[in-house]
N, C-alpha and C positions, 0 to 999 in steps of 0.2 A: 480547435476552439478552447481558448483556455488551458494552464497545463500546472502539473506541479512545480514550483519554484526551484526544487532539488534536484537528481540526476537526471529523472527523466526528461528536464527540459532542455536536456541535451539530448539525452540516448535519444529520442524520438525524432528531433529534426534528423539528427545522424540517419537514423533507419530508413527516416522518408529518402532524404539525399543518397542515399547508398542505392535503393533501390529506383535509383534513377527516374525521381519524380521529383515535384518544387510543392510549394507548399504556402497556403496563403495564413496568417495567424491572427485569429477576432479575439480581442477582450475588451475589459470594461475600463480597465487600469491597468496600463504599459510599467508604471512608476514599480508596483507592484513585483514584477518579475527584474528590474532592475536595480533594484534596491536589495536583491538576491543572489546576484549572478554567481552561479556554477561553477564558474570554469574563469580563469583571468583571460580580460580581452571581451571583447563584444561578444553579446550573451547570445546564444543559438537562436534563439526565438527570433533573435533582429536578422537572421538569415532568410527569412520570410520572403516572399516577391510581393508580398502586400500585409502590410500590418494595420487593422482595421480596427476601429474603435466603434464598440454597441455596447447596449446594457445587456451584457449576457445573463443577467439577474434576472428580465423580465423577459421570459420566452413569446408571451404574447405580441411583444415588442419584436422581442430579436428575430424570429423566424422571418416572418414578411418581409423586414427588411432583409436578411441574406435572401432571403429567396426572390430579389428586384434585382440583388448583385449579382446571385446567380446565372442573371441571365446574361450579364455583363463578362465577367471572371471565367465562368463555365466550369463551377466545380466536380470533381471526380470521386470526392469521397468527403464524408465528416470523419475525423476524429480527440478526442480527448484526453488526456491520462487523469486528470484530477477528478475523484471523487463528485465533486460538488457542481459537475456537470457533463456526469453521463448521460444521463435520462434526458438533456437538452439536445444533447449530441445526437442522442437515437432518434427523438423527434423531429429533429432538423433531417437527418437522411431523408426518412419517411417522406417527411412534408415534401421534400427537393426531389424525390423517387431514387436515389441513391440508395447501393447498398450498407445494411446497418444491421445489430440485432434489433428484435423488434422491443420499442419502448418499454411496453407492460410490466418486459421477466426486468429488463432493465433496472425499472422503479421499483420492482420487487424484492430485487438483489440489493440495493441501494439504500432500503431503506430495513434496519435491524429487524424490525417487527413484523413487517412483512414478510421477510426470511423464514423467521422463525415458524409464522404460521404456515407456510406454505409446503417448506419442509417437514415439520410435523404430520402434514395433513398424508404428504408423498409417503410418509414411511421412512426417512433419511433421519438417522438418529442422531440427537443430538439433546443438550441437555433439558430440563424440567425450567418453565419460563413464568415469567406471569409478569403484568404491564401494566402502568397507572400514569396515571397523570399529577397526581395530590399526593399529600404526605401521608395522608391517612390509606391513601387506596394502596403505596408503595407498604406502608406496617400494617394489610392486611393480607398482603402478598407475599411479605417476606415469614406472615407467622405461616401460613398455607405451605411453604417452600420448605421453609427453617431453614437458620441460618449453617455455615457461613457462607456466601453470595456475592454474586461478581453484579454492579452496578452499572449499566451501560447507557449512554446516550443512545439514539436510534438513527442518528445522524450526521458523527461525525468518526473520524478517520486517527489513523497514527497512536493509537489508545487513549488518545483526550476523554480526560474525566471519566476511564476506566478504572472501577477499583473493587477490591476483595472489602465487604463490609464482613463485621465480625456480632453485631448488634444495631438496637434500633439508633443507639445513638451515634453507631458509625454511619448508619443507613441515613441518618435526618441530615450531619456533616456532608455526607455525600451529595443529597439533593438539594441542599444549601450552594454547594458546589456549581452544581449544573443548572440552577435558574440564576447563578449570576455571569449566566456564558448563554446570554438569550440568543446571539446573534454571531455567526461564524467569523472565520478568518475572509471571508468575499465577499461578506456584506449581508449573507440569506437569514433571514429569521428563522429561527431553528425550532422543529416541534417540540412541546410539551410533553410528549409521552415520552418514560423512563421503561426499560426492560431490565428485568431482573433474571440472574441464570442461575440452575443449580454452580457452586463451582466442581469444574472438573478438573481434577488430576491425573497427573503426567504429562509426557515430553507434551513437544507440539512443532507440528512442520506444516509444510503447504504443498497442494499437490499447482503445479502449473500448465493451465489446459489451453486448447485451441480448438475451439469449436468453427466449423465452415463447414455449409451445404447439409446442416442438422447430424457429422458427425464430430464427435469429439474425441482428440487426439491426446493424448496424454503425455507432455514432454520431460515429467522428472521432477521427483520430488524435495523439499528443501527443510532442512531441518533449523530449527533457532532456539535460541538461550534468550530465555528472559531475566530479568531482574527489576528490584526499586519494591519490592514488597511494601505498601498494600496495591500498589499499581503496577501496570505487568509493560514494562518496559524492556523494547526487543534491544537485546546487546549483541548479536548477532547470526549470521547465519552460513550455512556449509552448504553446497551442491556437487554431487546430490546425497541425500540424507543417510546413512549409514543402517539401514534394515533389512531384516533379513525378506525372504520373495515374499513370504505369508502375511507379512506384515504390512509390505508394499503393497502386495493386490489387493489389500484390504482398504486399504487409505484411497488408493484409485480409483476402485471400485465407488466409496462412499465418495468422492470429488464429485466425480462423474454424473452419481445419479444426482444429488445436487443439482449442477448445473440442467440437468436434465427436467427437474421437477420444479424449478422456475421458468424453464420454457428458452433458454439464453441461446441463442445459436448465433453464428457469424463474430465471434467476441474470443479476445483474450481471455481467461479468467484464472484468480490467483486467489486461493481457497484452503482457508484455514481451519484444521482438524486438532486435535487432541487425541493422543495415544491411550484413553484410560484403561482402567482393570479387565471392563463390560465392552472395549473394542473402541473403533474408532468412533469420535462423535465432532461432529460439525461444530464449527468456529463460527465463520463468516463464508459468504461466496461474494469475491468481489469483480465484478466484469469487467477489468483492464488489465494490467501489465504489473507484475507485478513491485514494489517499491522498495528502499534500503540497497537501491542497486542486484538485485536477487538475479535481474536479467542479466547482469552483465556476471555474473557468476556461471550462472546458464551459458552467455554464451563461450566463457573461458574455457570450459568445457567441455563441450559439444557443437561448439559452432553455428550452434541457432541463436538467434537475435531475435526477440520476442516481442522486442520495441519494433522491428521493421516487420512482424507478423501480424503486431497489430496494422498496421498503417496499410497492412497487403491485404487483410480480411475488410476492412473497410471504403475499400477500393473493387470490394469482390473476386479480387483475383486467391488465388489458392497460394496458402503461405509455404514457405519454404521450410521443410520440418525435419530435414533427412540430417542426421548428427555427422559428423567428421571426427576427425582424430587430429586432436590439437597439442596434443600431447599432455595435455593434464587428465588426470584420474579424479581429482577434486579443487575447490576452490571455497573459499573463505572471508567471509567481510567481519569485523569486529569494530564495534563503535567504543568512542570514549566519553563516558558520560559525563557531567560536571558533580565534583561531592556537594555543592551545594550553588547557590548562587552566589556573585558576585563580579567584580571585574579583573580578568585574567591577565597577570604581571608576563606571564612568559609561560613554556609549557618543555619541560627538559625529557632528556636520553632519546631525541631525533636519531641518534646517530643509528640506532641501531634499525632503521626504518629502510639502510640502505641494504639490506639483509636482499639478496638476488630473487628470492622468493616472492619479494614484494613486488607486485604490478601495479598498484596505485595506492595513493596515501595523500590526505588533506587534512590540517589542522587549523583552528580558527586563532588567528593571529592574535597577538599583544592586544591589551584595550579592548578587546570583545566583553561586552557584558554576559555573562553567564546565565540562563536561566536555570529553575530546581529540574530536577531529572524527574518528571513524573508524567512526560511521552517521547515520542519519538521524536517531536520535535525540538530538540531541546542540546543534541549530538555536539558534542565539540570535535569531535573528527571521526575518521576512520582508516582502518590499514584493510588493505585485500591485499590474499597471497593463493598464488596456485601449489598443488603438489604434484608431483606423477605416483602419489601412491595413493590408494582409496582412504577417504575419512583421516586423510592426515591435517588437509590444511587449517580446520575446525585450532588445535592445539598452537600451531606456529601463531595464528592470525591472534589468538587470546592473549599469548605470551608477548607478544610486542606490543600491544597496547596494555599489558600488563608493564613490562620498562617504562611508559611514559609518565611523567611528573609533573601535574596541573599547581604554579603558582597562582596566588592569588595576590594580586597588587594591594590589599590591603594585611596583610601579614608582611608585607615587605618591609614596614617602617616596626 
């Protein structure tokens, strides 16, 4: 039901079809995923045995009717990759008697604020918060905190209208910001509530888990570079993360209990920590697969496919988690950002993309309009490259989209 527009709308049909199942796909808007495609050539999605059109917007709506189709179709499993419709996806299981995780930790996971509190409540450290709704209750929160403060929506994804405030009158720009973004990229009216976090410093990685039958497996951690200061824009990421054991069991440990103190069982989950001075402290816990392509680094690696684990936990069968020797030691995504906006003339030193090391490489052609580099969504392309040595491909994957040279069509004349 529903999926992200970007890799995974591919890795996930692939997972389902590899693992030799079919797969029916509900949305509200086909145009939507087509007006995106992934990959040249007919878009994964339309691999479907049935592409179904409901307002996945309104659960009220949409359940009863899959659950009339169900009885038609005879589904085996729900699942999602997009954000903005897990907690649909879990209720639909539920309601249909399929397995799922259960909704609650779901919406709990889902939604920023509820994270926070739940986690606090568990003992899972993580930074100093505080939540408002109005200008006044965010500059009563922010003098309570002091500054400087990381600005978050409670509700959306890819670091949208993420930002490091420095004052109040970065703080008023920012929620200036996010009440003129009342209404998502799907249509959903987006809460009012603002969270505000101590900032924390140092690295930051993600541990990537699989929880089934209420245990959780821990398949390796991934480390990323951010950038775009005052917004934290991921430029890339390595698998798996380059730490030493002490540092690792610390991180897993703190994933783990996470997931564990939302209550999330049966579920992908891809969960973002911070390295600080006082130890690891929790990011976000988010209950799918993780995004930036992270899985197909994972499985360059180790030969686990994370996209087809989801689709096997959701099905209730028990996913496939034993590593292989694939012959890489690490592996590497690095995106290329736009310096600013505008519309892209041409994009030069391709040639060195042909470097053996490279496994995959996509750039946005001529005549793409550019947007500002201030989330994720925003990528003019990316290189992945495998190594066979540990924590090398991180350097290779930087340095070639370090060669490449973003024209702009309007500097041209």
């Amino acid at each position: 039901m529903e999926s992200w527009v970007g890799a995974m709308s591919t890795l996930l049909p692939r997972g389902i079809r590899e693992g030799g199942h079919r797969f029916s796909f509900v949305t509200r808007d086909l145009q939507h995923y087509l007006r995106s495609a992934p990959v040249p050539g007919p878009h994964p999605l339309l691999g479907a045995d049935n592409v179904l059109t409901a307002e996945t917007n309104d659960p009220d709506e949409l359940l009863p009717h899959l659950e009339r189709l169900h009885r038609v179709l005879d589904f085996d499993g729900v699942a999602t990759s997009c954000d903005y419709y897990l907690a649909t996806a879990a209720r639909l299981a539920e309601r249909l008697g399929l397995p799922g995780p259960p909704p609650e930790a779901v919406e709990a996971a889902c939604a920023k604020d509820r994270t926070r509190h739940a986690l606090r409540e568990a003992g899972v450290p993580g930074p100093a918060f505080a939540l408002a709704e109005t200008q006044r209750g965010l500059e009563e929160g922010a003098a309570a905190l002091g500054y400087p403060l990381v600005v978050k929506p409670v509700d959306l994804c890819a670091g949208m209208f993420v930002r490091r405030v420095a004052d109040v009158d970065e703080l008023r720009e920012a929620h200036a910001e996010l009440r003129g973004f009342p209404v998502n990229a799907r249509g959903q009216q987006r809460s009012p509530v603002v969270l505000l976090e101590e900032l924390l410093t140092g690295a930051e990685v993600s541990v990537e888990t699989v929880t089934f039958g209420g245990r959780t497996a821990v398949v390796g951690v991934t480390d990323k570079s951010v950038a775009g200061a005052p917004r934290f824009v991921e430029t890339g990421h390595m698998f798996p993360a380059a730490l030493d054991v002490g540092t690792e069991r610390a991180v897993t440990d703190t994933a783990v209990a996470a997931v564990e103190a939302l209550g999330l069982d049966d579920t992908v989950c891809h969960t973002e920590i911070k390295l600080t001075e006082d130890g690891p402290k929790l990011v976000e816990v988010n209950p799918r697969p993780a995004g930036n392509q992270i899985t197909e680094l994972i499985r360059r690696v180790t030969g686990i496919d994370l996209a087809a684990a989801h689709a096997q936990v959701a099905l209730g069968e028990k996913p496939e988690l034993d590593p292989v020797d694939t012959g890489a030691a690490s592996a590497a995504i690095s995106f290329l950002l736009p310096a600013r906006p505008g519309r892209i003339s041409e994009i030069r030193g391709t040639g060195a993309l042909q470097d053996p090391a490279v496994v995959d490489h996509r750039l946005k052609p001529a005549g793409h309009q550019a947007g500002a580099a201030t989330s994720n969504n925003n990528y003019l392309g990316h290189v992945m490259v495998t190594s066979d040595r540990p924590g090398a491909a991180r350097a290779r994957a930087e340095s070639l989209i370090a060669e490449l040279d973003v024209r702009y069509a309007e500097d041209a004349g």
